[in-house]
C-alpha positions as CSV (number, residue, x, y, z in Angstrom):
1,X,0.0,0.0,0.0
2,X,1.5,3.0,-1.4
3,X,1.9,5.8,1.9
4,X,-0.5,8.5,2.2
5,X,0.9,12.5,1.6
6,X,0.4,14.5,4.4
7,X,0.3,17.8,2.4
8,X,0.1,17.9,-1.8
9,X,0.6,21.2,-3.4
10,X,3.7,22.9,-5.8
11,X,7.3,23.6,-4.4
12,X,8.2,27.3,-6.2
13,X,11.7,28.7,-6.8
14,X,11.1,32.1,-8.1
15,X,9.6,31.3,-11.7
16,X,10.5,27.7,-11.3
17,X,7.8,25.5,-9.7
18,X,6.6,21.7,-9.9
19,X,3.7,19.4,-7.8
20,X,5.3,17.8,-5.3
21,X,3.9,15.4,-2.2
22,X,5.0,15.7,1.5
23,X,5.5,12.4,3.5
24,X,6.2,12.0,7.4
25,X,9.7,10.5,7.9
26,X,8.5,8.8,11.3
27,X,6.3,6.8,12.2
28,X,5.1,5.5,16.0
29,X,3.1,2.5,14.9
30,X,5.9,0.0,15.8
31,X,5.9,1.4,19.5
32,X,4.3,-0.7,22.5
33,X,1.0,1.3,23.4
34,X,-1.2,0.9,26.3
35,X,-5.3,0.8,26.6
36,X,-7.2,1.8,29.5
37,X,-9.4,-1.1,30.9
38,X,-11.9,-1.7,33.2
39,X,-9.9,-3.0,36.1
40,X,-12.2,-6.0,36.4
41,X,-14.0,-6.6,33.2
42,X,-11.4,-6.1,31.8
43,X,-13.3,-3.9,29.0
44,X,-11.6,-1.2,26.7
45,X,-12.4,2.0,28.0
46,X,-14.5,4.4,25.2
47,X,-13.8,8.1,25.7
48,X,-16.8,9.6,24.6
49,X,-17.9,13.7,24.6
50,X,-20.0,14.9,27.4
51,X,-21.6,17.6,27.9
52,X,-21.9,18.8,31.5
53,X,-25.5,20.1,31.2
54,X,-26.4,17.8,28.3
55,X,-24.6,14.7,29.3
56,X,-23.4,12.5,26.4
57,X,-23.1,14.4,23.0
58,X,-22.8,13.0,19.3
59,X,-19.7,13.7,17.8
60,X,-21.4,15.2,15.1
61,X,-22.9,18.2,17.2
62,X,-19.3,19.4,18.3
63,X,-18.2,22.9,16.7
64,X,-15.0,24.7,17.2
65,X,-14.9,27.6,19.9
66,X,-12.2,29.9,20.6
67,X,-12.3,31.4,24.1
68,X,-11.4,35.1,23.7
69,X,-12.6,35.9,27.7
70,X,-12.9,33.3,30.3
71,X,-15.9,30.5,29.4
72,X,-16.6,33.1,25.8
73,X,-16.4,31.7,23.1
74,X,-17.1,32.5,19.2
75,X,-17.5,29.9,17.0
76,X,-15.1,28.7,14.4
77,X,-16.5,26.9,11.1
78,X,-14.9,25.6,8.4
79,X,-16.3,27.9,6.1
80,X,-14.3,30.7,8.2
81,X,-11.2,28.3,8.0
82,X,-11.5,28.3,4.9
83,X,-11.4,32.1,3.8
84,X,-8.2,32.2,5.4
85,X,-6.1,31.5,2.4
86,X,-2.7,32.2,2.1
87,X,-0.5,31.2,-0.4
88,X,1.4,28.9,1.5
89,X,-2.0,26.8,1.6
90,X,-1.0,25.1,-1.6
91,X,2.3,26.5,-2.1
92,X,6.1,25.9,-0.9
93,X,7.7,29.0,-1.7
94,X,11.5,29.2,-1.4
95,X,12.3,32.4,0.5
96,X,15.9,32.2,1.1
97,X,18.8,29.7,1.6
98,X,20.7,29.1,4.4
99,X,24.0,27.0,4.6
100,X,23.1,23.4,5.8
101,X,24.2,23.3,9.2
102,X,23.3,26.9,10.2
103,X,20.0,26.2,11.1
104,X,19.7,25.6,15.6
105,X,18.7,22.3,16.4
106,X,16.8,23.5,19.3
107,X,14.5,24.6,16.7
108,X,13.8,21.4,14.8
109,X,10.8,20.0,14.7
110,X,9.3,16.8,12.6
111,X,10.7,15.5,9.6
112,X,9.0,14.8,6.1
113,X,10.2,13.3,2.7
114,X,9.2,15.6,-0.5
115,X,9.0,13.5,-3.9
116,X,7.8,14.7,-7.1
117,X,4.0,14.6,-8.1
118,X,4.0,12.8,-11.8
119,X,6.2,12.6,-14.0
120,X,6.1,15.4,-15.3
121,X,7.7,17.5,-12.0
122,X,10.7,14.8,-11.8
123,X,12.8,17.0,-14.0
124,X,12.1,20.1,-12.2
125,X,12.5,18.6,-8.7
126,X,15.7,17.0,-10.3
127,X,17.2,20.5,-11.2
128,X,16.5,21.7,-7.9
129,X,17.8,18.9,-5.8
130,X,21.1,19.1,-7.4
131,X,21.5,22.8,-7.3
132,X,20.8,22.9,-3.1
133,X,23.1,19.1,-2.7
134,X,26.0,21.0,-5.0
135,X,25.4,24.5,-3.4
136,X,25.2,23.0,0.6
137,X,22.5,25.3,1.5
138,X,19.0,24.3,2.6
139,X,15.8,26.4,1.5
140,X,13.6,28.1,4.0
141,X,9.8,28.6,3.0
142,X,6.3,28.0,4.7
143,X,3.5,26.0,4.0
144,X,0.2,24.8,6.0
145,X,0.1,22.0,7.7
146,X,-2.7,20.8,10.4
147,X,-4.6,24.5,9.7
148,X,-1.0,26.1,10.9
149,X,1.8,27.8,8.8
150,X,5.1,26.4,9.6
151,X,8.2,27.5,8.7
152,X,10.8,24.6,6.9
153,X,13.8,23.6,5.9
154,X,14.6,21.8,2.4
155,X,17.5,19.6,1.7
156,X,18.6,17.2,-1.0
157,X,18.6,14.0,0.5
158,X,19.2,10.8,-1.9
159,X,16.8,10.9,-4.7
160,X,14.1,13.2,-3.1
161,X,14.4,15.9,-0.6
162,X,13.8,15.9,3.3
163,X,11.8,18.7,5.1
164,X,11.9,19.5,8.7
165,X,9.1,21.9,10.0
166,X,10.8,24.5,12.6
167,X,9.5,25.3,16.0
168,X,8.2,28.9,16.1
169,X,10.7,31.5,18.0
170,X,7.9,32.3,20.5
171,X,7.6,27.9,21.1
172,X,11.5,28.4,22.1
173,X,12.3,29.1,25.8
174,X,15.2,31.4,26.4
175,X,18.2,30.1,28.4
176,X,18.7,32.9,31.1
177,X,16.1,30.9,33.2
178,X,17.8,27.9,33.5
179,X,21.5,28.8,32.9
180,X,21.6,32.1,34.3
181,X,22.9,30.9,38.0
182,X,25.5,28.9,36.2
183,X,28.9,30.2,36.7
184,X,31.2,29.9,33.9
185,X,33.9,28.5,35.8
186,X,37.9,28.2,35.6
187,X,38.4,24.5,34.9
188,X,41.7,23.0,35.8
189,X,43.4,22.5,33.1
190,X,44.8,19.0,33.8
191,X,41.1,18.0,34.2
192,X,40.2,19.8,31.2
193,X,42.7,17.6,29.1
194,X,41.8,14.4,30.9
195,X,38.1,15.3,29.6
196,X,38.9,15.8,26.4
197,X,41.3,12.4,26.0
198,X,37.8,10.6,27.5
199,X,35.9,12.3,25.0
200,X,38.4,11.5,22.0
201,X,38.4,7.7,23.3
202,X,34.7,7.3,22.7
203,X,34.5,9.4,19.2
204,X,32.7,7.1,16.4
205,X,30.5,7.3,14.1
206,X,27.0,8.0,14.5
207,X,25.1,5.0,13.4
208,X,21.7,4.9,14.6
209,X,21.0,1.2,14.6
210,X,23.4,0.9,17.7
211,X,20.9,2.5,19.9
212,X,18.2,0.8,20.0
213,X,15.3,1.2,22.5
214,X,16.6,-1.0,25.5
215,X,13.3,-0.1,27.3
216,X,11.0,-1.6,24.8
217,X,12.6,-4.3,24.1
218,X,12.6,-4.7,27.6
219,X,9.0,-4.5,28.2
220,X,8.1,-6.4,24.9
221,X,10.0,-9.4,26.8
222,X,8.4,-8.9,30.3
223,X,4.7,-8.7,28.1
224,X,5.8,-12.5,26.5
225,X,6.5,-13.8,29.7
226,X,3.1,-12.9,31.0
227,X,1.7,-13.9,27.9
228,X,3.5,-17.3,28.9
229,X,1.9,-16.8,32.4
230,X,5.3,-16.8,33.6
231,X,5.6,-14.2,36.6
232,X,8.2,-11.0,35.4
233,X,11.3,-11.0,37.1
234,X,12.1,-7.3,38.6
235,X,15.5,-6.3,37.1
236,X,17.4,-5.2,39.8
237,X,17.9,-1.2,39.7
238,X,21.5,-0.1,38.6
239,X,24.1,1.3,41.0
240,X,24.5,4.4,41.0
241,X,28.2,6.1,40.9
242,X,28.7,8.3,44.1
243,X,31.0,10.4,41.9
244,X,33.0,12.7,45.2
245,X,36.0,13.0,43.5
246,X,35.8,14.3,39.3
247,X,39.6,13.8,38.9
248,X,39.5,10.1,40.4
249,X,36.6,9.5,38.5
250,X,38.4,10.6,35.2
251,X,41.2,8.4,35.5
252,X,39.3,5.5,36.6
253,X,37.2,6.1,33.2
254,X,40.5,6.2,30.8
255,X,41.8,3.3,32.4
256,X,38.9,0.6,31.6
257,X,39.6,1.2,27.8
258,X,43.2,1.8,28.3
259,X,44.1,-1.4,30.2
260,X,45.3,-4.8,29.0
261,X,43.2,-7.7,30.1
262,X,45.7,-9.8,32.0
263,X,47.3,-8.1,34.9
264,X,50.5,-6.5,33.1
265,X,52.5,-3.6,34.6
266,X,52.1,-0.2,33.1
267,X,54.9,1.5,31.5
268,X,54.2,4.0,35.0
269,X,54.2,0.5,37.1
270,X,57.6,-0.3,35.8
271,X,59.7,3.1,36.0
272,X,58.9,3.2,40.2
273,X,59.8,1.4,42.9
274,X,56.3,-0.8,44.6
275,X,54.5,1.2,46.9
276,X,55.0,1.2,50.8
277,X,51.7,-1.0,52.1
278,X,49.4,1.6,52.5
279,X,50.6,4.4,50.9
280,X,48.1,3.6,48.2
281,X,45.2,4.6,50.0
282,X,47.1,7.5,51.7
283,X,47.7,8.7,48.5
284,X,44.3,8.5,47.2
285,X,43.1,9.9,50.2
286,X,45.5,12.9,49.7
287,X,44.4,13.5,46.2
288,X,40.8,13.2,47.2
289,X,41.7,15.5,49.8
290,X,43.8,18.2,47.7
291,X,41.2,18.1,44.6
292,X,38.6,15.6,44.1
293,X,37.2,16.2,40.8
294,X,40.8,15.7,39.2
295,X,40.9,12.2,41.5
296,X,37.7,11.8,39.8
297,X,39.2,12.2,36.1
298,X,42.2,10.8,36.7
299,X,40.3,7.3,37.6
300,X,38.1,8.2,34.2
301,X,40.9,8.7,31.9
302,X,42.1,5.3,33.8
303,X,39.0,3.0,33.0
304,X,38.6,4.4,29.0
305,X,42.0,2.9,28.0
306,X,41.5,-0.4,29.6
């Protein structure tokens, strides 16, 4: 079954324009979803409209009402909807370019694919694929989706185009509010470069298939097992680090990538002399005690290289 287009209408560059069809990229069906039951019939529960003079209502007698004072309303048809045309009703059209990774991700929304509409807009869309993958830039224009305008972005991507819708500027909270308080801080240099040999350790390449959703598969397996009438077993909740000390922890964090499995001394292990019993933990202790968070990395750094 071919997939349904969530928006049909023409993409327009200047003079330049061809039908095109707008696809979501996502899709939720493959998710685990709940239904509300009776608790001991075990019945789906209908949610059904109710009026709270009336009682239940038909679906059918519902209008739209926006509340301009508190419990006023004026109603909303769809004849009214409709006189509010505006081009982008039917119309994608380009407004600028922007370079491809200039656009904040904090204001991304929900991605669609954009193909062409008949054969006869292939070699249009063509032309203007190839001119934004060549050029690196994205398009910005508007068009109306669910009875709102959004503003997108348009990219080459393969043989069609992607569009992402953008969150308005006013949907965006600022960051005084929650970073204001922060202070900016003077990090220790020696920590600083024990971060960023953690960070460089773990660099790879993004490959979404190797983050899958642990949780669902975790609760399709517990749903089997009841389905088995086997009782779930309760996983046991994960320890969690009492991180004191950022420098020990660090270290300890570089070590587990850094060191060999079988118990070989480190190059450090075999320029000194072995360690007075107890000095050790004294010196851990005066670490700790001079600057944890560098204990803390140190013991980082430590567990990344093993």
């Amino acid at each position: 079954m071919a997939p349904r287009a969530s928006w049909k209408g023409y993409l327009k560059l200047s003079l330049v324009s061809c039908p095109v069809r707008l696809y979501p990229a996502t899709s939720a069906s493959e998710r685990i979803s709940f239904n509300q039951l009776h608790k001991k019939t075990h019945n789906r529960i209908n949610m059904k409209p109710v009026d709270p003079e009336l009682g239940l209502v038909e679906r059918s007698d519902l209008v739209k009402g926006y509340e301009y004072e508190d419990k006023q309303y004026i109603i909303i048809d769809d004849a009214d909807l409709e006189a509010v045309k505006i081009e982008s009703n039917h119309t994608m059209n380009i407004e600028a370019f922007v370079d491809e990774h200039s656009v904040d991700v904090i204001y991304q929304d929900a991605p669609y694919y954009l193909a062409p509409d008949g054969a006869m807009a292939e070699e249009t869309f063509a032309v203007l694929r190839e001119a934004m993958r060549k050029s690196g830039k994205l398009a910005i224009a508007r068009l109306v989706l669910s009875s709102r305008e959004r503003v997108v972005t348009i990219g080459a991507r393969e043989n069609g185009m992607f569009v992402c819708t953008l969150r308005n500027p006013n949907e965006v909270r600022g960051t005084a509010e929650y970073f204001g308080n922060i202070p900016a801080g003077n990090p220790d240099p020696e920590m600083l470069e024990l971060a960023e040999a953690l960070i460089k350790q773990k660099e790879t390449t993004f490959d979404p298939k190797n983050y899958e959703d642990r949780y669902e598969i975790a609760l399709m397996a517990m749903i089997r097992e009841k389905l088995k009438g086997h009782k779930p077993i309760i996983a046991a909740a994960p320890e969690r680090g009492n991180v004191i000390n950022l420098m020990d922890a660090l270290k300890a964090s570089l070590s587990q990538s850094a060191k060999p499995p079988a118990k070989s001394k480190s190059k450090a292990d075999e320029g000194t002399k072995p360690a007075a019993k107890g000095s050790s933990a004294k010196g851990a202790a005066a670490a700790a005690k001079e600057n944890p968070l560098k204990a803390n990395l140190l013991k980082a750094v430590g567990k990344s290289k093993a």
